[in-house]
DODREN-671618 format. One record per residue: residue in three letters; x, z, y of N, C-alpha, C in turn. Coordinates in pm, whole numbers. Layout:
REM residues N
residuo;nx;nz;ny;cax;caz;cay;cx;cz;cy
Ala;X;Z;Y;X;Z;Y;X;Z;Y
...
This chain:
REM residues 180
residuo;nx;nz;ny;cax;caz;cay;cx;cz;cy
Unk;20777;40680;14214;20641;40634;14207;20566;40714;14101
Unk;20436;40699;14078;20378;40797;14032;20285;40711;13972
Unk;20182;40743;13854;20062;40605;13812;19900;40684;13914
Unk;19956;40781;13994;19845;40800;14063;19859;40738;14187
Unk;19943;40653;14229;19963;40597;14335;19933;40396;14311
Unk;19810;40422;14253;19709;40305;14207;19731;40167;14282
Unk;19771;40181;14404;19773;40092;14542;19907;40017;14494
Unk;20011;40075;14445;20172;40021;14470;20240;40029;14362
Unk;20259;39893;14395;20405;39856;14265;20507;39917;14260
Unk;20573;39959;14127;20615;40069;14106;20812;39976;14154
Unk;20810;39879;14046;20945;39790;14091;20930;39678;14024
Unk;21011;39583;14098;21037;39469;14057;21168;39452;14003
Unk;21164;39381;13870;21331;39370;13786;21304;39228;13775
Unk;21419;39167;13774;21454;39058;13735;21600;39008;13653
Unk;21525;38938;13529;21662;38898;13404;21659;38804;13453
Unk;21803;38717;13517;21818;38594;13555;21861;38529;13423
Unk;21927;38620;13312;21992;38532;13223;21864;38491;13108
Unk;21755;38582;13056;21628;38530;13007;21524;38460;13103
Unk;21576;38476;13228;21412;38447;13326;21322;38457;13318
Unk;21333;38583;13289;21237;38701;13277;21199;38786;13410
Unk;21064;38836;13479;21032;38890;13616;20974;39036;13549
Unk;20998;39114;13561;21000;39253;13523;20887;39360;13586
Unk;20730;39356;13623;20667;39398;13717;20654;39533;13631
Unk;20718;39656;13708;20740;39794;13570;20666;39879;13691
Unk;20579;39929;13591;20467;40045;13622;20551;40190;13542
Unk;20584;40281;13632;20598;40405;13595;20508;40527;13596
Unk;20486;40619;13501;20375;40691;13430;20456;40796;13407
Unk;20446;40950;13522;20528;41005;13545;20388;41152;13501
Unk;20303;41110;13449;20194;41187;13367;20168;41216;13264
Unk;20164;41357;13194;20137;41377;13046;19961;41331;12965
Unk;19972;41339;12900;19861;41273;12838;19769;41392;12786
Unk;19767;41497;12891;19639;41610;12836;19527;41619;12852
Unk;19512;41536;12999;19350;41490;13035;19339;41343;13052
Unk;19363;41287;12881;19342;41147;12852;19224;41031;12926
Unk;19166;41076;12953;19073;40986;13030;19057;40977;13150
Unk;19161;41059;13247;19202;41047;13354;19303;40939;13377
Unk;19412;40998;13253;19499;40915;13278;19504;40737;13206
Unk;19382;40720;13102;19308;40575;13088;19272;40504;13193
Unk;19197;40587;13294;19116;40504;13373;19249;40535;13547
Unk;19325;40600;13540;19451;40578;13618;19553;40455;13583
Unk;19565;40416;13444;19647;40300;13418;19577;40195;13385
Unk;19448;40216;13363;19342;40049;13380;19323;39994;13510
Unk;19343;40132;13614;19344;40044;13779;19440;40017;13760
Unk;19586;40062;13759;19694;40024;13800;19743;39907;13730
Unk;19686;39906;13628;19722;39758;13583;19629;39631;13622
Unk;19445;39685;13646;19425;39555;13699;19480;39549;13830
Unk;19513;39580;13933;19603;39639;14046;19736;39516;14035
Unk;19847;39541;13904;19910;39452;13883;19878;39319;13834
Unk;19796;39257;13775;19718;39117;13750;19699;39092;13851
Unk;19605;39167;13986;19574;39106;14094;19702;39095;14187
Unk;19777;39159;14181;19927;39159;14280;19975;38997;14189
Unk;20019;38964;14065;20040;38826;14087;20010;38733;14055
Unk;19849;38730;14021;19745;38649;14065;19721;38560;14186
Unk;19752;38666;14292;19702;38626;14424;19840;38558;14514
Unk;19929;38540;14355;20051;38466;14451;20191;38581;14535
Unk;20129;38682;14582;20196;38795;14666;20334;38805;14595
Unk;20332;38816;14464;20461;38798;14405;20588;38694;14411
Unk;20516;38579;14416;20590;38470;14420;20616;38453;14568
Unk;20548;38487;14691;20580;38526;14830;20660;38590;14849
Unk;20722;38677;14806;20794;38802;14775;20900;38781;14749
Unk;20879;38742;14599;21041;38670;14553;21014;38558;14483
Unk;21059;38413;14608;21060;38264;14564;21123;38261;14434
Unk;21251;38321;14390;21360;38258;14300;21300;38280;14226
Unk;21192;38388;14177;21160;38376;14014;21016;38261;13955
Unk;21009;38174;14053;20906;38071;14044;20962;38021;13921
Unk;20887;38022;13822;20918;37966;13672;20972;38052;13558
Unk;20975;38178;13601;21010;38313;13509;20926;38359;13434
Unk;20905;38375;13353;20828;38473;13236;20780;38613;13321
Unk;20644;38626;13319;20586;38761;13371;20576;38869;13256
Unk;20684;38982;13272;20615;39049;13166;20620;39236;13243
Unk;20477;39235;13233;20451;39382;13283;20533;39520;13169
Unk;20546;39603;13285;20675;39670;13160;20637;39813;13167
Unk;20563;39908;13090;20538;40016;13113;20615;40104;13057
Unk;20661;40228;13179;20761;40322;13160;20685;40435;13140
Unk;20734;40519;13034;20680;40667;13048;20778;40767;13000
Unk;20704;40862;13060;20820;41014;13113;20742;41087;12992
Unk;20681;41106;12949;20619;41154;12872;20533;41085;12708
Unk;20586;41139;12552;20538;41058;12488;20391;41079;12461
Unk;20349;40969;12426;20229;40946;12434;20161;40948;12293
Unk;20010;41014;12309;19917;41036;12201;19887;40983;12108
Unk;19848;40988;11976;19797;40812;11870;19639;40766;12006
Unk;19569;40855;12025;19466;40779;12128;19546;40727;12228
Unk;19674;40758;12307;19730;40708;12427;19786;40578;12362
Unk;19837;40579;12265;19903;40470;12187;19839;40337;12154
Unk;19662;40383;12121;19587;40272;12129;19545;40224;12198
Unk;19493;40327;12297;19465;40246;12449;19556;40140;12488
Unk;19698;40197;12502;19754;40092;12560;19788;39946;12473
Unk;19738;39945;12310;19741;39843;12255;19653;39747;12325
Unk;19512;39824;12348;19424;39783;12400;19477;39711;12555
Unk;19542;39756;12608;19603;39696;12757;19669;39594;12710
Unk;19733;39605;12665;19851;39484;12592;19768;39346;12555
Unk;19667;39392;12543;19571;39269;12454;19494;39224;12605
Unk;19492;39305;12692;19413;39261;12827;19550;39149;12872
Unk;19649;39203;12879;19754;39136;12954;19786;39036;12903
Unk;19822;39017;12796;19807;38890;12667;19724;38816;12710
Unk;19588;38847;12755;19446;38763;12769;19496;38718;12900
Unk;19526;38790;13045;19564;38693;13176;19712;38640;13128
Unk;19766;38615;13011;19878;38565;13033;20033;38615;13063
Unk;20030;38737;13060;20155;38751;13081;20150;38908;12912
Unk;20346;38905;12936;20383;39004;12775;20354;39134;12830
Unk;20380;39204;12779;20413;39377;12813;20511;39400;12716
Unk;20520;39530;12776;20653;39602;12744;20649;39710;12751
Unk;20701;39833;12647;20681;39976;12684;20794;40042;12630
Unk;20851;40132;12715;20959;40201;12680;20982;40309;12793
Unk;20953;40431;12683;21055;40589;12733;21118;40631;12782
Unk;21098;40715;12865;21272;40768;12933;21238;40895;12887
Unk;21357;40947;12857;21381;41103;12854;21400;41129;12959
Unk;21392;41261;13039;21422;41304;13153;21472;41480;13108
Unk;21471;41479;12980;21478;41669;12974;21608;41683;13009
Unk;21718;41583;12975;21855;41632;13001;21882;41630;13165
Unk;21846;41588;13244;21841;41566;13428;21728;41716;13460
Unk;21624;41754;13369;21591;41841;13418;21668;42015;13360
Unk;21745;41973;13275;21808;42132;13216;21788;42130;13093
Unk;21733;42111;13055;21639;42129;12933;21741;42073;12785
Unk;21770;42197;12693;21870;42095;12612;21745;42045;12513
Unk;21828;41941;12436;21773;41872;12356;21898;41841;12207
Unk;21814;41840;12130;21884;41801;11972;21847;41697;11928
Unk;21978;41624;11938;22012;41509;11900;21959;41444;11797
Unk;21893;41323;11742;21890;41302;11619;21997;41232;11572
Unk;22031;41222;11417;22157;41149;11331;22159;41004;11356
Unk;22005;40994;11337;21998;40804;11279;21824;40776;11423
Unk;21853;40710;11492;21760;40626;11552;21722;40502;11547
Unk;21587;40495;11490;21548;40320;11496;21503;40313;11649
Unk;21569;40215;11638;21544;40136;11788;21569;40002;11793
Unk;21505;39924;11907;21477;39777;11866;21633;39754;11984
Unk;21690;39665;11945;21793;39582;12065;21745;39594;12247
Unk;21807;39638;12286;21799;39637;12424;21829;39465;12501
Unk;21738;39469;12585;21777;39366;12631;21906;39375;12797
Unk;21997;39268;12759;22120;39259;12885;22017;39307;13022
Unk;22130;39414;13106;22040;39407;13214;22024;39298;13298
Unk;21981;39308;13395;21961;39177;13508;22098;39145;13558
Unk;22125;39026;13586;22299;38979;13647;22305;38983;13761
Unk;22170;38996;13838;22151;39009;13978;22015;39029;14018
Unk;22007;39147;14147;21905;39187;14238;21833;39080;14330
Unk;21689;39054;14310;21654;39017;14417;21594;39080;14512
Unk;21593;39077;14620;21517;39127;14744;21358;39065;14755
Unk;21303;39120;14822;21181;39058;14860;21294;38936;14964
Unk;21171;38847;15006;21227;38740;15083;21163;38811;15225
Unk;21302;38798;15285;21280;38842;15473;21203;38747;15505
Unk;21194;38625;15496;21082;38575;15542;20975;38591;15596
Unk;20879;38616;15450;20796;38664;15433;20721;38766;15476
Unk;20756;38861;15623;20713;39000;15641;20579;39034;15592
Unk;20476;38934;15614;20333;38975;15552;20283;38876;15491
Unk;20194;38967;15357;20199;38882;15257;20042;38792;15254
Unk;20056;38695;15257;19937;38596;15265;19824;38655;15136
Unk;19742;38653;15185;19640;38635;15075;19592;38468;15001
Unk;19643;38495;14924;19644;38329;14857;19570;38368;14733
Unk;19426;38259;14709;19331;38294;14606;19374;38260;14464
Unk;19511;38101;14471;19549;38058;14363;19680;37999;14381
Unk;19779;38036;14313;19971;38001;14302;19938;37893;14322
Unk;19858;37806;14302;19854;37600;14242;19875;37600;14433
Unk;19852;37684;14550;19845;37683;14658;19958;37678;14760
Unk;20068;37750;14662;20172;37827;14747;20239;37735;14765
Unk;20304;37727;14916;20413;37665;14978;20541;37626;14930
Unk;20556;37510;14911;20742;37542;14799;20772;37620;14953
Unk;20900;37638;14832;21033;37720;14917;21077;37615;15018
Unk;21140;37690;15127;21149;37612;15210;21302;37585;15188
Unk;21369;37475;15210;21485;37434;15120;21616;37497;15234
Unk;21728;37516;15218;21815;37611;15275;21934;37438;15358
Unk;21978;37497;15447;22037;37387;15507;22166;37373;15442
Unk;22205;37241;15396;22308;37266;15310;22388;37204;15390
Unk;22512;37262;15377;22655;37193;15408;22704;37082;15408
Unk;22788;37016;15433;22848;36922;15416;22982;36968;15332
Unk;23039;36941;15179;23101;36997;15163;23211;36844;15114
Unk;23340;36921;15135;23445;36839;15121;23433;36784;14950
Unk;23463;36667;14941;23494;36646;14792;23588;36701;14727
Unk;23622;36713;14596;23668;36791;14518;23776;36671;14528
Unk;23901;36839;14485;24060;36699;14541;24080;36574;14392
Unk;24031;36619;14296;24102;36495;14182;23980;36406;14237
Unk;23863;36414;14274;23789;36300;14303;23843;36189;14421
Unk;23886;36264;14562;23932;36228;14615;24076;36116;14580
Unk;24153;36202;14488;24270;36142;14456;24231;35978;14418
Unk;24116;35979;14342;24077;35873;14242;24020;35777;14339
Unk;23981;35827;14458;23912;35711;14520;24051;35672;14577
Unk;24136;35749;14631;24270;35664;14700;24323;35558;14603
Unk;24287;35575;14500;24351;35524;14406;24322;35373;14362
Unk;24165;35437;14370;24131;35273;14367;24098;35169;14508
Unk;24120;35253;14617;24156;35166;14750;24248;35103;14743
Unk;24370;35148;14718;24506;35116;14725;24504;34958;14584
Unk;24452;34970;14515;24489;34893;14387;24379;34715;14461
């Protein structure tokens, strides 16, 4: 994905063990013609507010109904003290509809050839556990409703459950007290 591809979500992550929903915008652009690339990640982020605003998310994927939204911006490239404030400035938009952000780096020079020198000592904040499991969009769902407000959306539709045998010491205990 690309942040010139304004229209589409880049991926969806999900931490089942924080319940945490991961909506990560990737920024695969250097920061030389800064005001291109401002007004490329102010669509793409109001872009993401309106993707789960309008519910489409939670259509998508039921299980994370009650998860923490936090938009997560990736970049391939480090960014300017002006790129740096802008996106404080985003952070404070996203804060304002309610959900966290998140921003973190990838190197890519070692996948492209390119050596690199190591540093001794890195500050870096704790990584968080990855996700314990993938969700899919829901097959259900093939097209996504336009829904003006979540307070709207359909519960989940509940899964047909089994009939399942009782567990054997329970069992044991009811013979037990038949018999007595």
């Amino acid at each position: 994905m690309s942040l010139r591809d304004v229209e589409v979500i880049d991926y969806i992550g999900v931490n089942i063990l924080f319940k945490r929903v991961y909506v990560g915008l990737f920024d695969d652009l250097d920061w030389r013609d800064e005001k291109e690339h401002q007004d490329l990640l102010t669509k793409k982020i109001d872009r993401y507010i309106r993707y789960i605003r309008s519910g489409q998310l939670l259509l998508s994927y039921p299980k994370v109904r009650g998860y923490e939204i936090v938009v997560e911006y990736v970049s391939m490239h480090p960014m300017t003290s002006s790129g740096v404030e802008f996106w404080k400035s985003r952070e404070r938009v996203l804060a304002d509809a309610g959900y966290k952000a998140h921003i973190r780096g990838v190197d890519v020079r070692h996948s492209l050839g390119i050596t690199v020198d190591k540093p001794e000592h890195v500050n870096a904040e704790p990584v968080e556990p990855p996700a314990l499991e993938v969700l899919d969009a829901d097959p259900l769902t093939k097209q996504l409703a336009d829904v003006a407000d979540i307070s709207y959306l359909p519960s989940p539709t509940p899964k047909t459950r089994r009939q399942q045998a009782l567990p054997v010491l329970r069992r044991l205990v009811m013979r037990q007290a038949a018999s007595h």
